[in-house]
N, C-alpha and C positions, 0 to 999 in steps of 0.2 A: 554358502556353496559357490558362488561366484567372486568374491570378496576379495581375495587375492589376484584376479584377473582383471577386477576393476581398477582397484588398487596402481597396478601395474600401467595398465593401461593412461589411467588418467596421469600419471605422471611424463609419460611421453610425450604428453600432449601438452603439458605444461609450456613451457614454452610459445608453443602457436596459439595459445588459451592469452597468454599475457596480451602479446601481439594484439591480438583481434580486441580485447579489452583497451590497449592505450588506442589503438585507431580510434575504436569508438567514444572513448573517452574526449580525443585530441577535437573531432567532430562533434559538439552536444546538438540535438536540436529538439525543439517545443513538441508541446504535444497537437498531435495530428500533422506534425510536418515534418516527420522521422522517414525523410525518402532517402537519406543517401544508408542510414541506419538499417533499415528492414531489406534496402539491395543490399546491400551485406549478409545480413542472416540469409536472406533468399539464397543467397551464391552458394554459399557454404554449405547450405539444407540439401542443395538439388548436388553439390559436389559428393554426397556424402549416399546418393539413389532415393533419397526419400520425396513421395508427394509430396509438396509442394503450392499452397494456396497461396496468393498473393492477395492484395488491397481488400483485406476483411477490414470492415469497417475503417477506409480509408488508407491508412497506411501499417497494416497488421499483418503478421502472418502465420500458417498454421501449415505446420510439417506432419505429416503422419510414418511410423514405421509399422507395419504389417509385419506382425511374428508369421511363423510359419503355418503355426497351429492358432486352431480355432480361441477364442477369450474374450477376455475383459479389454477395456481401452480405459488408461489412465492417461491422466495430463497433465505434462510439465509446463510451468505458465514463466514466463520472463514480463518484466515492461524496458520499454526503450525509452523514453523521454525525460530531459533535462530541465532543470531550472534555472530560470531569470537570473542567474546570479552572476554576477561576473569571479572568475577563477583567481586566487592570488598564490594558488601552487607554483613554484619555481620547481617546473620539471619538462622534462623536454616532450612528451604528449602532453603539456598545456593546451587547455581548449583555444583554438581556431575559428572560434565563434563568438565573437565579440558581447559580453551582455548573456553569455547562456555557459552554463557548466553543468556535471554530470554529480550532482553535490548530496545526492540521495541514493549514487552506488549504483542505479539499472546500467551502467556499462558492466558491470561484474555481473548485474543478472542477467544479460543478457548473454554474455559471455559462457556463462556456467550452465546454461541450457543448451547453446550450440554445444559444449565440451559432453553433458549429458547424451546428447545427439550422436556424439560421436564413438562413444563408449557403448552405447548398446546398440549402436547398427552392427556392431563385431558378434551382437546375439542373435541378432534375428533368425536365425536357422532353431534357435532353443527360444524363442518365444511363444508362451499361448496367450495369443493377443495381441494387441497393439500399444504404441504411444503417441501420444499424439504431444507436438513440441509448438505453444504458443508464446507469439511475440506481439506484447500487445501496446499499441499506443495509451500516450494520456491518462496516467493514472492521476498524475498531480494534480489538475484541472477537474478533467469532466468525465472520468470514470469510463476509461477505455472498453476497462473489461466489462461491463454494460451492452454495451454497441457492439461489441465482437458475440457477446452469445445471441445478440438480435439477429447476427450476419450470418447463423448458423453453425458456429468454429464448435459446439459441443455434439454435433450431429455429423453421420459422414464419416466414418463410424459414431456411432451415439457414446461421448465420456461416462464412464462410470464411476470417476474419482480421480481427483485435481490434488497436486501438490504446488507449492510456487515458499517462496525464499526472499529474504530480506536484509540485508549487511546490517552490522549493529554494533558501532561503535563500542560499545561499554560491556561486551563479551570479548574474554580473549581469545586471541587469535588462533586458529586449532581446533577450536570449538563450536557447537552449536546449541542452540537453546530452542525445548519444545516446550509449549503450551496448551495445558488440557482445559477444554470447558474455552469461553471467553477471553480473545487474548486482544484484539483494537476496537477501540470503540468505534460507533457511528458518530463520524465528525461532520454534525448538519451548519446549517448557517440561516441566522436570523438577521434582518433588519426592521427595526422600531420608528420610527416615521412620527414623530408627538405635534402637532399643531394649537399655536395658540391664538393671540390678536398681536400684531405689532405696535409698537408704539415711540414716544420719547422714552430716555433712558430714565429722565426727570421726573416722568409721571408713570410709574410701576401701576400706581392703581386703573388707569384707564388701559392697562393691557392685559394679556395672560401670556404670562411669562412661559413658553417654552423650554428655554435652559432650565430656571428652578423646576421644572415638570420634569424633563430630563434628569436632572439629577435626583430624586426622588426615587425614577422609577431606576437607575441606577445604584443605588443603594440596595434598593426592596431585593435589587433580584439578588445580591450576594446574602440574601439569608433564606432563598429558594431551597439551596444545597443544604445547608444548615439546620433549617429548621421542616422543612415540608418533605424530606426524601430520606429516607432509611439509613443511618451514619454505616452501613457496613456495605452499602452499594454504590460503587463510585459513579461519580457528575461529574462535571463541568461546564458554569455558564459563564463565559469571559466576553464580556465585551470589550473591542479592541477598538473602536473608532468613534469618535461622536465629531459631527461637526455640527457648526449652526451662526450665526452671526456673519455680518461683515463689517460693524464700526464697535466704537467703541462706548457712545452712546444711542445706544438706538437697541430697542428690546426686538429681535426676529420674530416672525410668523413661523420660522418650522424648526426642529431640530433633529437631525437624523444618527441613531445609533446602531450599529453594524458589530453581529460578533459572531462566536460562534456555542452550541452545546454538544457537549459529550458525554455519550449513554453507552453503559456496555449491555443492555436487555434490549429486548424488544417492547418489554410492556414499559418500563419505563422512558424507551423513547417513544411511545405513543401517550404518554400522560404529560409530556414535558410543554408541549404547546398549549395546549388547558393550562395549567401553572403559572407559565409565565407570562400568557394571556389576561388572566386574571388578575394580577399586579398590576400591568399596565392600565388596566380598563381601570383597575379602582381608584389609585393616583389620578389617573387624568378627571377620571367625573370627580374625584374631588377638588379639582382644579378648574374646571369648565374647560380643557383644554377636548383636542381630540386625538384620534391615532389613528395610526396606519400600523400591523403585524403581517411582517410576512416569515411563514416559517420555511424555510428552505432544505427538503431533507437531503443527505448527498447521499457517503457511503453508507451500506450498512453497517452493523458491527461485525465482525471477523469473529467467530465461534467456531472452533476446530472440535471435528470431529474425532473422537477419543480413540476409533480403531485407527484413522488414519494415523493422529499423531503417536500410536504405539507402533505402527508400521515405519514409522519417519525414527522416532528411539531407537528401535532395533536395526536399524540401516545404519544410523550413524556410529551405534557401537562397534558395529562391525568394522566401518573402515579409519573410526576413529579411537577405538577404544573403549575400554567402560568410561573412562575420566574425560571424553571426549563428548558426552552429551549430558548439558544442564537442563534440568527440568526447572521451571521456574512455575511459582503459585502467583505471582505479581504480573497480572494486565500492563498495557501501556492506553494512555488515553490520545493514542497518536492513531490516524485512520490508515485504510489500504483499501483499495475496490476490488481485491482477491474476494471479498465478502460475495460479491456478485455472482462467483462458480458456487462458493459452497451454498447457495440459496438451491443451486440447479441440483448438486451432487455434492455425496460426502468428501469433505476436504481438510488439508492440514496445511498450514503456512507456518512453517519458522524462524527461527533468526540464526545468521551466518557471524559467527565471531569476529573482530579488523581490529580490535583493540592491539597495538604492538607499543608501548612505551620505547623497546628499545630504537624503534625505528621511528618513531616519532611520529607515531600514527595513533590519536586522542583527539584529534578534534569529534565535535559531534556534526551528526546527519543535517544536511541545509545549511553549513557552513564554508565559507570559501576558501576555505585553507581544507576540508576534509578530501582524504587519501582511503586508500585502503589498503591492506596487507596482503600483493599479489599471490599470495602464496595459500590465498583460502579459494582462490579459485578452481583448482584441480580438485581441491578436497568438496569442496562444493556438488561439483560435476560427479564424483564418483558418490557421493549419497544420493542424490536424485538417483542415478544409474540407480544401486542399489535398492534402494524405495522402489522403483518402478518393477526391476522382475520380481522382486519379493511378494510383491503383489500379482501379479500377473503368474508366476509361476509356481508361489506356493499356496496361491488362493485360499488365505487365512484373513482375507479381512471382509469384514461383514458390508452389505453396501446400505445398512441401515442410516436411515438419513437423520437420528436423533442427534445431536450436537452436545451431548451430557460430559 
């Protein structure tokens, strides 16, 4: 019904859409210290007549548009903050930020929500209901969107349903990709802590070897996945760090291993600490060593809700075509703190296509060379739009909070 207007729309803005993207790009900053970022969004928000919330939980912000008529409130979610990385683009918005770059795409998502914002403030006369346009800090880190529904950003009008968006390399460009059921796991983090006796390196019997305890319990746990957890339901326990020693004969007193596990259930991320607990405990008393477990849980898993993401399908075919939105049955075991809205409300988060070979845009997400394909940003903007009155004004989507 609108599709064409959107359509239209979003490509005028093309342009000013880029713009605000390389700015924010050329600027990255960390998470919770996206101040010159969020005065941006802010500008643009209040440019545009809409309320305007500033420092939700720190450096975040929350727009709302007011249809005319009574409704629903849905929520378009962005995050602003960049990674540690340093940039090795040769392009002229290169980051201006020594040691931080934009290498996971939220300058596009930010951008593609302002662009959103801007496309349906030209409806608010034919709205029943609201939207609400969040900008959130800190995803990468410490789970922004956590702390923003603490600070109230789903209240004031009360959300009744969250969409948000993700650049993805390895989709072409044009395209987007929905996922029904479970689509990112909960990415938690453990540290293992083993204790033995130190000693000479000479006399192994008058000590308890930590390292050999460590590596043990290293071993054990790569057959956690394999053998104790159902072969059709995916995991992940990678340990990524062990240190311990500081000579080269001399047996340490501790050895510390750091990693992380990835679960797409709920029940299965509540059995994974028992599991992996249990390894450890056994190696170590068979060792006389001791331990320390700390299981660290972060995001949750990402489980999209099936009307949502039928609502998110039918919006993109609209303004991209039928050939223009990929349904994919393959999870990724890569996290997002989007999880945090859909815990509150039903929600659908999916992936924005940058794959362009001919433009030489293949690098993958968290890489220092990664680009994206300026040209998925309008199209970005004009399905959110779409998603959002579709919802709002043709009130076909159920606000059932089952996650099937």
């Amino acid at each position: 019904m609108y599709k064409d207007i959107i359509i239209e729309k979003s490509q005028e803005i093309k342009d000013e859409l880029i713009r605000i993207r390389r700015d924010i790009h050329a600027h990255p900053e960390p998470g919770r210290k996206e101040f010159r970022t969020s005065a941006l969004v802010a500008e643009k928000l209040k440019e545009l007549g809409l309320e305007v919330r500033t420092n939700v939980a720190e450096t975040g912000v929350v727009a709302t548009l007011r249809g005319k008529y009574p409704g629903k409130t849905i929520l378009l979610r962005a995050d602003m903050d960049s990674l540690p990385i340093t940039e090795k683009n040769d392009v002229e918005y290169k980051s201006q930020n020594p040691g931080y770059m934009h290498a996971c795409g939220h300058d596009a998502h930010t951008t593609w929500v302002i662009g959103a914002a801007m496309i349906l403030s030209q409806f608010k006369d034919q709205m029943h209901g609201n939207v609400k346009f969040l900008f959130q800090p800190d995803e990468e880190i410490d789970g922004g969107a956590d702390r923003m529904i603490k600070d109230g950003a789903l209240e004031n009008p009360h959300v009744d349903a969250a969409i948000g968006a993700h650049v993805w390399p390895t989709v072409e460009s044009g395209k987007i990709g929905v996922k029904y059921g479970p689509m990112m796991a909960a990415p938690d983090h453990i540290t293992i802590k083993i204790y033995g006796k130190a000693g000479h390196g000479a006399e192994p019997h008058n000590c308890i070897d930590p390292i050999s305890v460590a590596c043990q319990v290293y071993m054990s746990l790569q057959t956690l996945v394999s053998r104790r957890i159902n072969p059709v339901e995916p995991a992940v326990v990678t340990i990524a760090r062990i240190t311990g020693g500081t000579t080269h004969n001399a047996i340490p007193e501790k050895v510390e291993m750091e990693g992380t596990v990835r679960t797409l259930t709920n029940e299965l991320r509540e059995r994974m600490p028992h599991l992996i607990e249990n390894i450890i405990k056994g190696i170590c008393e068979a060792n006389n060593a001791t331990y320390e477990f700390i299981y660290d849980p972060h995001y949750p898993a990402v489980i999209n809700n099936s009307d949502m993401v039928a609502l998110v399908e039918k919006a993109g075919k609209a303004i991209l075509g039928e050939d223009g939105v990929v349904v994919t049955d393959k999870p990724t075991m890569g996290g997002e703190d989007f999880s945090y809205f859909q815990q509150k409300v039903p929600g659908a988060f999916f992936i924005v296509g940058t794959y362009n070979k001919e433009k030489g845009l293949t690098n993958s997400l968290h890489n220092p060379k990664f680009n994206i394909d300026e040209d998925i940003i309008p199209l970005a903007a004009a399905v959110l739009a779409q998603s959002a009155l579709t919802y709002l004004n043709e009130g076909k989507c159920s606000n059932d909070t089952s996650r099937t």
